[in-house]
C-alpha positions as CSV (number, residue, x, y, z in Angstrom):
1,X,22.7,26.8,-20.6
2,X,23.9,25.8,-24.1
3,X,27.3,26.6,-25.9
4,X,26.7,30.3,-28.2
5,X,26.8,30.2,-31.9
6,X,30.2,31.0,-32.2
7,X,31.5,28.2,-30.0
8,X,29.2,24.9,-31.6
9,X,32.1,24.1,-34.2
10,X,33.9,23.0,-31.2
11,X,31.3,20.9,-29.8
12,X,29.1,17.9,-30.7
13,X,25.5,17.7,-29.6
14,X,24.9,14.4,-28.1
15,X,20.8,13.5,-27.0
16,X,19.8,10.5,-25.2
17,X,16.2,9.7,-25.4
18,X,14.1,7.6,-23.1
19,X,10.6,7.3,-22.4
20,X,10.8,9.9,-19.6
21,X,13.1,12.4,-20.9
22,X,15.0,13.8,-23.5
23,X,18.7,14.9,-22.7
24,X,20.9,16.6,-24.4
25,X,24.9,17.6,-23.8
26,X,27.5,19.5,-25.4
27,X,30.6,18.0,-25.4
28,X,33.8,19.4,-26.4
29,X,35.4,17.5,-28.7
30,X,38.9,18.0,-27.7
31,X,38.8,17.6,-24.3
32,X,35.4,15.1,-24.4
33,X,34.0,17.1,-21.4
34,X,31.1,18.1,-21.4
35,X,30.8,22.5,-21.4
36,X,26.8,22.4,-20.5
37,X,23.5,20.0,-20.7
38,X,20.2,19.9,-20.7
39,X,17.1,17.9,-19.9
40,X,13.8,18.2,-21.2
41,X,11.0,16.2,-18.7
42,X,8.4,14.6,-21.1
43,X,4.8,14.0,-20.7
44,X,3.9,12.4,-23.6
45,X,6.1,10.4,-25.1
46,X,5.3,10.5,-29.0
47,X,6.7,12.9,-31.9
48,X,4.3,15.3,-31.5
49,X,5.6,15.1,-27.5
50,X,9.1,15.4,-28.9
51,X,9.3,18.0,-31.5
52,X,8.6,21.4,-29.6
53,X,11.3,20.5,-27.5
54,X,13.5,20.6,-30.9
55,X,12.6,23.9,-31.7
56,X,15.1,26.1,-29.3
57,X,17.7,27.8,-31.5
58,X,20.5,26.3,-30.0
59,X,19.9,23.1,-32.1
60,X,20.1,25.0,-35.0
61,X,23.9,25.6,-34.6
62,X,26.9,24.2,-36.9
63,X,28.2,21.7,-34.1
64,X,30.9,19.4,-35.4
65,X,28.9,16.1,-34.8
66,X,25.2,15.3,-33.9
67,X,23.9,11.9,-32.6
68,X,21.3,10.6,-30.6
69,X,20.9,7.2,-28.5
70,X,17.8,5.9,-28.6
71,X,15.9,2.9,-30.0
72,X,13.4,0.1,-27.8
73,X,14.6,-1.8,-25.2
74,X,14.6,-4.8,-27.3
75,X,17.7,-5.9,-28.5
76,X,20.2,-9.1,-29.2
77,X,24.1,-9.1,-29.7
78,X,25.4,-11.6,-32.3
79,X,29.4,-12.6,-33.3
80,X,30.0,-11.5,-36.9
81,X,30.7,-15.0,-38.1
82,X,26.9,-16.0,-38.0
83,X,25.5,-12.7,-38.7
84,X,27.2,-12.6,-41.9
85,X,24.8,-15.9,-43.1
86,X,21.4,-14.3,-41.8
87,X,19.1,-11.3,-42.0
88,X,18.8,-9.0,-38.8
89,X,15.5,-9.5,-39.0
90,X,15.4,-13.6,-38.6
91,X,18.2,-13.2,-35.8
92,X,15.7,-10.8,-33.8
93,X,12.5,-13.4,-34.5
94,X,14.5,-15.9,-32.3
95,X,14.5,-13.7,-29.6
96,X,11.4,-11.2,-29.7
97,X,8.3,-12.1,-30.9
98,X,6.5,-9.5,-33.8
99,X,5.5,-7.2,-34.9
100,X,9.0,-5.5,-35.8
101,X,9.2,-1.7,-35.7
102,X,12.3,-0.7,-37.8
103,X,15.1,-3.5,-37.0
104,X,18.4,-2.2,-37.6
105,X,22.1,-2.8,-36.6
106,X,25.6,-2.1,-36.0
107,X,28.8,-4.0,-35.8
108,X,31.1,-3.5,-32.5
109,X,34.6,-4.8,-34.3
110,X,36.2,-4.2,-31.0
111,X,33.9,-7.3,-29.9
112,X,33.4,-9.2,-33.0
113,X,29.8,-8.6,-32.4
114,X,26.8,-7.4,-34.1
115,X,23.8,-5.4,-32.3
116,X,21.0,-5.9,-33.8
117,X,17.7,-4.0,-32.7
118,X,14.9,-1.2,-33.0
119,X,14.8,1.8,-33.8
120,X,11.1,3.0,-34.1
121,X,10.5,4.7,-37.8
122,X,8.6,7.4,-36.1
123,X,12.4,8.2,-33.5
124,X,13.9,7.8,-37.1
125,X,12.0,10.6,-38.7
126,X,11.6,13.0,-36.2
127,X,15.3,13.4,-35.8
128,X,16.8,13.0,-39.4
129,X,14.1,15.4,-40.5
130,X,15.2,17.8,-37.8
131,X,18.8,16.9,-37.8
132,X,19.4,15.8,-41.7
133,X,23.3,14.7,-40.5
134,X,22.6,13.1,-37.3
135,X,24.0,9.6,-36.4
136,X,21.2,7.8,-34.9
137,X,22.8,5.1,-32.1
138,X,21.0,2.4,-30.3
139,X,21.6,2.7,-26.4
140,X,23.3,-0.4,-26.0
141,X,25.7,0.3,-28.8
142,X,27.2,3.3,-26.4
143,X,27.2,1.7,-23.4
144,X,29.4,-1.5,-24.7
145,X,31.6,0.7,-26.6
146,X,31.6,3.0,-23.4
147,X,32.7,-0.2,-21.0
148,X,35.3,-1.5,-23.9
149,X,36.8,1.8,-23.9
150,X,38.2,1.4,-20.4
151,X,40.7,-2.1,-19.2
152,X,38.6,-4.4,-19.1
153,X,41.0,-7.7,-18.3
154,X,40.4,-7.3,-14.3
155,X,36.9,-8.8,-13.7
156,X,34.1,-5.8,-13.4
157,X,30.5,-5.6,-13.3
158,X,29.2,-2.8,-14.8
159,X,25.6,-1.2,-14.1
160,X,23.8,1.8,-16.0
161,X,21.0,2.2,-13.4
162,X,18.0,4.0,-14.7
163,X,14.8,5.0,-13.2
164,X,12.8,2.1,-14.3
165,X,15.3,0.0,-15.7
166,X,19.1,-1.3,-15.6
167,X,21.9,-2.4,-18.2
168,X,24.0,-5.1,-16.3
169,X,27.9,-6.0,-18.4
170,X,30.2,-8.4,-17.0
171,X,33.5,-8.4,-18.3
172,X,36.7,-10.1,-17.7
173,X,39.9,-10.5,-19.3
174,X,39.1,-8.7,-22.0
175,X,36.0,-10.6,-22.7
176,X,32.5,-9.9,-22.7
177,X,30.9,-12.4,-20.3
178,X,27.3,-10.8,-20.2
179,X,25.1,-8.5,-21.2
180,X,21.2,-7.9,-20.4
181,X,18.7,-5.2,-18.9
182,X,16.4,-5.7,-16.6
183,X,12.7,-3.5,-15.8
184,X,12.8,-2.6,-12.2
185,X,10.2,-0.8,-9.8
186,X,12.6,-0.6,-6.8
187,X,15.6,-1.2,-5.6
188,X,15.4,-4.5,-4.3
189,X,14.6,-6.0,-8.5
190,X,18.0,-4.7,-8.9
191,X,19.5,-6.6,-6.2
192,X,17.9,-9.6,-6.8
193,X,18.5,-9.4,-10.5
194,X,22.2,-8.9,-9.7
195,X,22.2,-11.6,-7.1
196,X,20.7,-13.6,-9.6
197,X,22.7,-13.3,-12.7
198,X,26.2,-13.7,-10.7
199,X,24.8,-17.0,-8.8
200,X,23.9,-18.4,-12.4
201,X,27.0,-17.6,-13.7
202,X,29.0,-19.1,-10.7
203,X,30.7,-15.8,-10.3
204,X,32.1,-14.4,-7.0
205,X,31.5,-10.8,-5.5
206,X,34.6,-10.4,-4.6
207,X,36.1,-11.2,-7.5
208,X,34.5,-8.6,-9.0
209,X,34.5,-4.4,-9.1
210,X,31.7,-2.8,-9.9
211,X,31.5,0.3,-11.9
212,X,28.1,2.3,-11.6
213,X,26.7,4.8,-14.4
214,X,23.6,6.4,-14.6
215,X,23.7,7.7,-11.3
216,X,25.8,10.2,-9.4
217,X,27.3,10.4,-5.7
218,X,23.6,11.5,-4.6
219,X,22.1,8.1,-5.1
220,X,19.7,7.4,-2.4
221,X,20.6,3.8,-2.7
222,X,23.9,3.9,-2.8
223,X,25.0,3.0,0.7
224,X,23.0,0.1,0.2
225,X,24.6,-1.0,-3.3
226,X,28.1,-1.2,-1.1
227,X,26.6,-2.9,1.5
228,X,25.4,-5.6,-0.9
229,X,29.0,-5.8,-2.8
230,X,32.1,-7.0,-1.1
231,X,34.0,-6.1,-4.4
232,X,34.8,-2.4,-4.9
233,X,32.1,-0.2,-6.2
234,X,33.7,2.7,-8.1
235,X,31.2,5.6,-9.0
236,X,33.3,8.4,-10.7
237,X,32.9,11.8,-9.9
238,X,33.0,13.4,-13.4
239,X,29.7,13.1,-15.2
240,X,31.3,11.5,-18.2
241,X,32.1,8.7,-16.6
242,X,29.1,8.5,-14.5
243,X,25.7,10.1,-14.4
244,X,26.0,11.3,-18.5
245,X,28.2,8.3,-19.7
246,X,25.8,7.3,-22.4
247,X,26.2,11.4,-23.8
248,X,29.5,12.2,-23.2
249,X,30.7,8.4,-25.1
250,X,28.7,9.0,-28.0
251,X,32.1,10.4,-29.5
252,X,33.3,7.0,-29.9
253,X,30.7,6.0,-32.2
254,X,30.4,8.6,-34.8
């Protein structure tokens, strides 16, 4: 159930769009919790598949911010020093190959970096012609500012596990030591992709906490996730800080 009229000024709408779904919080932008949310299942993942879905009243209410994370799943991070001597384009060409659909960026100044990526022009147009003052936010941009906005000096390995994919940050003192996702079909990719990563980086478990998001206390693989990790794996109860991390901290970006 959505906030009423009368209570949207007090709330900003926050959606996070995926090729599955379309989700969609209100968050209380005192408190940062979040009052109700919503998820809309999609079948065909195109504007036309989108726009209906747009169409309740409830999105039609004076909320104090609107934003959206979307974008591909392609993009790169680089520090500010060489980004300020090249085009966002030319950076993503080393990494991607074409065709480009609409490359675009932010700067993270609490990480000196830049994040360069897509953002489809058909995502773009679908929601600044529904929402004329939304802040549109690339997925990756929330979840970094999301893991910066907690201590990050101890070492910690953070996770945003998705249904067919996973965001994998590694942190420590203060530093962000890596950053990558990963396509998975079961739960054994992500093992072995976290396996992976930590052997190449010479990087012990038990060194390490890991933070989970994505997911909530329900996980079916969760037992297994601790039985793989020595460290401490910390999955937070409240929903901002866990399974709707990537709505409830689009407040720090707009």
């Amino acid at each position: 159930m959505s906030v009423t009229k009368e209570e949207a000024y007090q709330h900003a709408l926050c959606m996070d769009l995926t090729t599955d779904k379309l989700r969609c919080a209100f968050v209380h932008t005192s408190t940062k919790k979040i009052t109700s949310s919503l998820q809309f299942d999609l079948h065909d993942f195109s504007r036309e598949g989108i726009q209906d879905f747009l169409k309740e009243d409830y999105f039609s209410f004076d909320y104090s911010t609107i934003s959206v994370s979307a974008g591909s799943r392609r993009n790169t991070l680089m520090p500010f020093d060489l980004f300020n001597h090249s085009k966002a384009e030319d950076i993503f060409a080393l990494n991607y190959p074409k065709p480009f659909d609409g490359v675009d960026y932010n700067r993270i100044p609490e990480l000196g970096i830049v994040n360069i990526y897509e953002f489809p022009v058909w995502m773009k147009s679908l929601f600044v012609i529904r929402f004329p003052r939304i802040k549109l936010l690339h997925r990756s941009t929330v979840l970094l500012k999301a893991v910066f906005d907690q201590p990050t000096f101890s070492g910690k390995v953070h996770l945003l596990i998705e249904k067919e994919q996973f965001y994998m940050i590694i942190v420590h003192k203060s530093k962000l030591l890596y950053f990558n996702r990963f396509d998975i079909k079961a739960f054994s990719d992500l093992a072995y992709h976290l396996h992976f990563v930590l052997e190449q980086k010479e990087l012990d478990t038990r060194d390490f906490d890991f933070r989970l998001y994505g997911v909530n206390e329900d996980w079916e693989h969760l037992k297994e996730f601790t039985s793989l990790c020595p460290g401490k794996v910390k999955l937070d109860k409240a929903p901002e800080s866990s399974s709707d991390l990537i709505l409830a901290k689009q407040l720090l970006c707009v």
